[in-house]
C-alpha positions as CSV (number, residue, x, y, z in Angstrom):
1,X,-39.9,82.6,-53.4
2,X,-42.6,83.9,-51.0
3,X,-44.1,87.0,-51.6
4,X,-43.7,89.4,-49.0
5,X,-47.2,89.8,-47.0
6,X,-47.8,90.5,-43.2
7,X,-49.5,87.1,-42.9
8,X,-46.4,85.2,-44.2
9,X,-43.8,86.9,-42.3
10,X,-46.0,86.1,-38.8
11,X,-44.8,83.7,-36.2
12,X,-48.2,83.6,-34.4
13,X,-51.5,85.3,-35.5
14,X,-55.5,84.9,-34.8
15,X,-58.6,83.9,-37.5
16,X,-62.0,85.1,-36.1
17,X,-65.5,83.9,-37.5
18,X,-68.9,84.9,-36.7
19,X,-70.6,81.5,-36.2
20,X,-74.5,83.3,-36.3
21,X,-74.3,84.5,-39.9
22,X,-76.7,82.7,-41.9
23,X,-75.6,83.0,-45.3
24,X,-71.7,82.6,-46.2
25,X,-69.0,83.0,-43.5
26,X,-66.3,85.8,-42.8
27,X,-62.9,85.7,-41.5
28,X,-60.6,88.2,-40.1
29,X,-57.0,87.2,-39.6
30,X,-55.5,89.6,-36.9
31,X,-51.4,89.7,-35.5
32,X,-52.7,88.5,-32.0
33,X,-55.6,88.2,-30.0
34,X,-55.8,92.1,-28.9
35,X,-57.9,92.1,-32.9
36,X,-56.3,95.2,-33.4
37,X,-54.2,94.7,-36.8
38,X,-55.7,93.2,-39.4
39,X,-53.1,90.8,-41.7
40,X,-55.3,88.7,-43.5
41,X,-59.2,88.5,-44.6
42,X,-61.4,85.8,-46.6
43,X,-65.2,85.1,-47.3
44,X,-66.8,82.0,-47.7
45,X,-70.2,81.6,-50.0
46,X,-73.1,79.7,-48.9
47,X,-75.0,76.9,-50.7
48,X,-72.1,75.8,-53.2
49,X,-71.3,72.6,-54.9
50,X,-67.6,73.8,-55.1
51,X,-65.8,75.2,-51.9
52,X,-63.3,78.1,-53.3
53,X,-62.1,80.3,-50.2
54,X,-59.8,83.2,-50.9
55,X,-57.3,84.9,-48.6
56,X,-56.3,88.6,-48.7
57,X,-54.6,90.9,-46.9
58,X,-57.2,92.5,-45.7
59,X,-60.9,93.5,-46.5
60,X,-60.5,96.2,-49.3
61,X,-59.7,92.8,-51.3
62,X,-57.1,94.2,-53.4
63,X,-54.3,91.9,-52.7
64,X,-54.9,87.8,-53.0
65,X,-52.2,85.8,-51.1
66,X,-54.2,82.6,-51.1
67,X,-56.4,80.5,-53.3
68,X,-58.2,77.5,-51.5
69,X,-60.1,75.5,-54.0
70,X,-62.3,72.2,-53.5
71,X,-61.2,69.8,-56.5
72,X,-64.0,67.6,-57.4
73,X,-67.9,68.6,-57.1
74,X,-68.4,65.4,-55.2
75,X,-65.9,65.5,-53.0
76,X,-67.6,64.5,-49.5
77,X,-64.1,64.1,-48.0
78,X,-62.9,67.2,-49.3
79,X,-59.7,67.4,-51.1
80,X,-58.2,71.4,-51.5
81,X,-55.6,72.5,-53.5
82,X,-54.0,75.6,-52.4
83,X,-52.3,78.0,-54.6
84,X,-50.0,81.1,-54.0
85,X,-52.4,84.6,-54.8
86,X,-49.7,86.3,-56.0
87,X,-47.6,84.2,-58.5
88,X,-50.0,81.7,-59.7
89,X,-47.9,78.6,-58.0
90,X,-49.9,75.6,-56.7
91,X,-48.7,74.7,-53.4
92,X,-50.0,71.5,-53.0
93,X,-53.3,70.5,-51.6
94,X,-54.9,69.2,-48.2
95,X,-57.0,66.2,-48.2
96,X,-59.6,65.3,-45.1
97,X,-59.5,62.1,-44.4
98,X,-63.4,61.2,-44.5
99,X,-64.1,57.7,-42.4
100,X,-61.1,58.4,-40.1
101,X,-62.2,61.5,-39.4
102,X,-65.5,60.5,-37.8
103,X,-63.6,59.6,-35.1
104,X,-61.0,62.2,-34.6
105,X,-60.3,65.2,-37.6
106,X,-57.4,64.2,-39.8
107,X,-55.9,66.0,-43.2
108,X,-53.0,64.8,-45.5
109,X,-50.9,67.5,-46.9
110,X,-50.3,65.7,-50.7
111,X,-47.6,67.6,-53.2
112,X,-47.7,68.2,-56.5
113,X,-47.4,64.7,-57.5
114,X,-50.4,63.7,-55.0
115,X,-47.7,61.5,-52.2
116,X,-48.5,62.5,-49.0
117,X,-45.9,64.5,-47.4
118,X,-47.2,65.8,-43.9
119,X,-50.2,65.1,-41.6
120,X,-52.6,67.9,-39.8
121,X,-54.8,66.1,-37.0
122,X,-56.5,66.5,-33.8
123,X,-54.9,66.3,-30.4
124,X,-56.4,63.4,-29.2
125,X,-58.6,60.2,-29.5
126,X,-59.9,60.7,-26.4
127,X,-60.7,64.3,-26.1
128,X,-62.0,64.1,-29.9
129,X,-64.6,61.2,-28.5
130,X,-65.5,63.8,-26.2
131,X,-66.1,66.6,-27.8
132,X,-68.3,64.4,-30.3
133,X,-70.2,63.1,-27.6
134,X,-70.9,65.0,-24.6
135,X,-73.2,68.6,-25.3
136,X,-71.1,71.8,-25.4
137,X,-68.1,69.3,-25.2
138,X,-65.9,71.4,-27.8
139,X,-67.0,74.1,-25.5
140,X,-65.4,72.8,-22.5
141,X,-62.5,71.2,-24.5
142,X,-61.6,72.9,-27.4
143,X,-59.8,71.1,-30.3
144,X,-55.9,71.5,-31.3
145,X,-54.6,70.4,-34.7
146,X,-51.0,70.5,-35.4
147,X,-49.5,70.5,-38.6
148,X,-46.1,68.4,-39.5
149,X,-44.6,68.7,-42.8
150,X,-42.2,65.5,-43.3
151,X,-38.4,67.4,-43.0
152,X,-39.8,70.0,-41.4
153,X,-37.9,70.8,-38.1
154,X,-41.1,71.2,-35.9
155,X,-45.0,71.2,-35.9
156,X,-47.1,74.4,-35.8
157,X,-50.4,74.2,-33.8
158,X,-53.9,75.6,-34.1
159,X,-56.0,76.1,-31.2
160,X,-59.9,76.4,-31.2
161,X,-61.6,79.0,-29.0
162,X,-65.2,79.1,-29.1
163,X,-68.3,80.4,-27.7
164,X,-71.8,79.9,-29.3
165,X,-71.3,83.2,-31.2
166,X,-67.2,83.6,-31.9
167,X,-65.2,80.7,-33.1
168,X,-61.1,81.9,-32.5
169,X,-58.4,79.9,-34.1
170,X,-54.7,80.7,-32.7
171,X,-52.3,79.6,-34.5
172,X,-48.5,79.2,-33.0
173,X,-44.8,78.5,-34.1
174,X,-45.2,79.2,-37.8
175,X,-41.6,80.4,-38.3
176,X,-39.9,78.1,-36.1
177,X,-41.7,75.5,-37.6
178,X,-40.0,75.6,-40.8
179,X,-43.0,74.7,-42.9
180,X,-44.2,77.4,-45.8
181,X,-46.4,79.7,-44.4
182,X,-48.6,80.0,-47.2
183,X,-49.5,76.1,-46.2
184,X,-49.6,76.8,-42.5
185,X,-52.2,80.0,-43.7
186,X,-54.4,77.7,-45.9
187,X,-54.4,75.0,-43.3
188,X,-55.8,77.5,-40.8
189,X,-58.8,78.5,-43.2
190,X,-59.9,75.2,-43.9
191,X,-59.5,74.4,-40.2
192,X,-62.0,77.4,-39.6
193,X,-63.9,76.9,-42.4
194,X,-64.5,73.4,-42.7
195,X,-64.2,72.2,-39.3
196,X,-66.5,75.0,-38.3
197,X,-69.0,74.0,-40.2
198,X,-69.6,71.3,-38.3
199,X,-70.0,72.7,-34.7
C-alpha cells in the first residue's frame, strides 16, 4: 500500500534546483508552479563515490518518503534503486542507459528481479542532437522525458525549464497515468539530479 503523503496523492507538481550552488544541490518539490506549497524536499552531497538522494516531505526532514540509492561505486551508467521512506519496500530501480544515452537520455525502470519493465527517455533524436550541439540549445529547447510503465494505461511526462540560474522540472499526468507515484517521484529526482548535472 502507499503511504499517504501530499507528493503521492498529486496529479501534477514542480521540482526547483538552484543550478549556482557550488557544493551539493537542493530541491524543492512544490503543488504547482505558483512555489507556494511545499510537498516534497531532498539534498544532494557533493564530491561522492556513491549517489544516495533522499525525498521528504518537506525541509524540517522529519518524514522520508523516498530513498534513491546508486548501487555500485563504479557505476558510470548509473543504476538507482529506489525504496519506499516509510515502509522499508524496494520499488525497483532505474538504470541510465550509458552509450545510448550520448545521443539522446534513456533510463530502464528494472523490478525486483532486474527485467526491464518500463522505459523513461527523451522526446526526441533530433531535438536531443540539438540541445547537445548548438550553445544554450537546452535553453532554447528544453528536454521532455516521459515515463511508460509496461501495463500501465498511460505515460506521465517531465518537462525541463531552465535559465542559467533555476532549473524547473514539471511533471504531468501522474494519476491518470496509472504508474506508482513513488516511481514517477524518484524518476523526477534523478531527472533533476542527474540530468542536471550535466547542463
Amino acid at each position: 500500500m502507499v503511504p499517504r503523503a501530499e507528493l503521492f496523492e498529486s496529479d501534477s507538481y514542480m521540482l526547483r534546483r538552484k543550478v549556482l550552488k557550488l557544493l551539493g544541490a537542493e530541491f524543492h518539490i512544490y503543488s504547482d508552479e505558483s512555489m507556494e506549497n511545499i510537498i516534497g524536499y531532498s539534498k544532494q552531497k557533493a564530491l561522492v563515490f556513491k549517489e544516495e538522494l533522499r525525498v521528504y516531505s518537506d525541509e524540517s526532514q522529519s518524514t522520508k518518503l523516498l530513498t534513491i540509492k546508486q548501487k555500485e561505486v563504479f557505476d558510470f551508467a548509473g543504476n538507482f534503486g529506489l525504496v519506499d521512506g516509510q515502509t522499508g519496500e524496494s520499488l525497483g530501480s532505474i538504470r541510465r542507459k550509458g552509450l545510448k544515452s550520448l545521443l539522446k537520455d534513456s533510463w530502464v525502470v528494472l523490478d525486483l528481479t532486474g527485467n526491464e519493465i518500463g522505459t523513461l527517455g527523451e522526446d526526441s533524436g533530433g531535438k536531443a542532437l540539438v540541445r547537445r550541439v548548438v550553445p544554450f540549445g537546452s535553453l532554447l529547447m528544453p528536454q521532455q522525458f516521459v515515463l511508460r510503465i509496461n501495463g500501465a494505461s498511460g505515460g506521465v511526462t517531465f518537462t525541463q525549464k531552465m535559465n542559467p540560474i533555476v532549473h524547473k522540472l514539471l511533471v504531468s499526468g501522474v494519476l491518470s497515468s496509472g504508474i506508482d507515484p513513488r516511481l514517477v517521484a524518484g524518476a523526477a529526482v534523478l531527472l533533476i539530479a542527474i540530468e542536471g548535472k550535466q547542463e
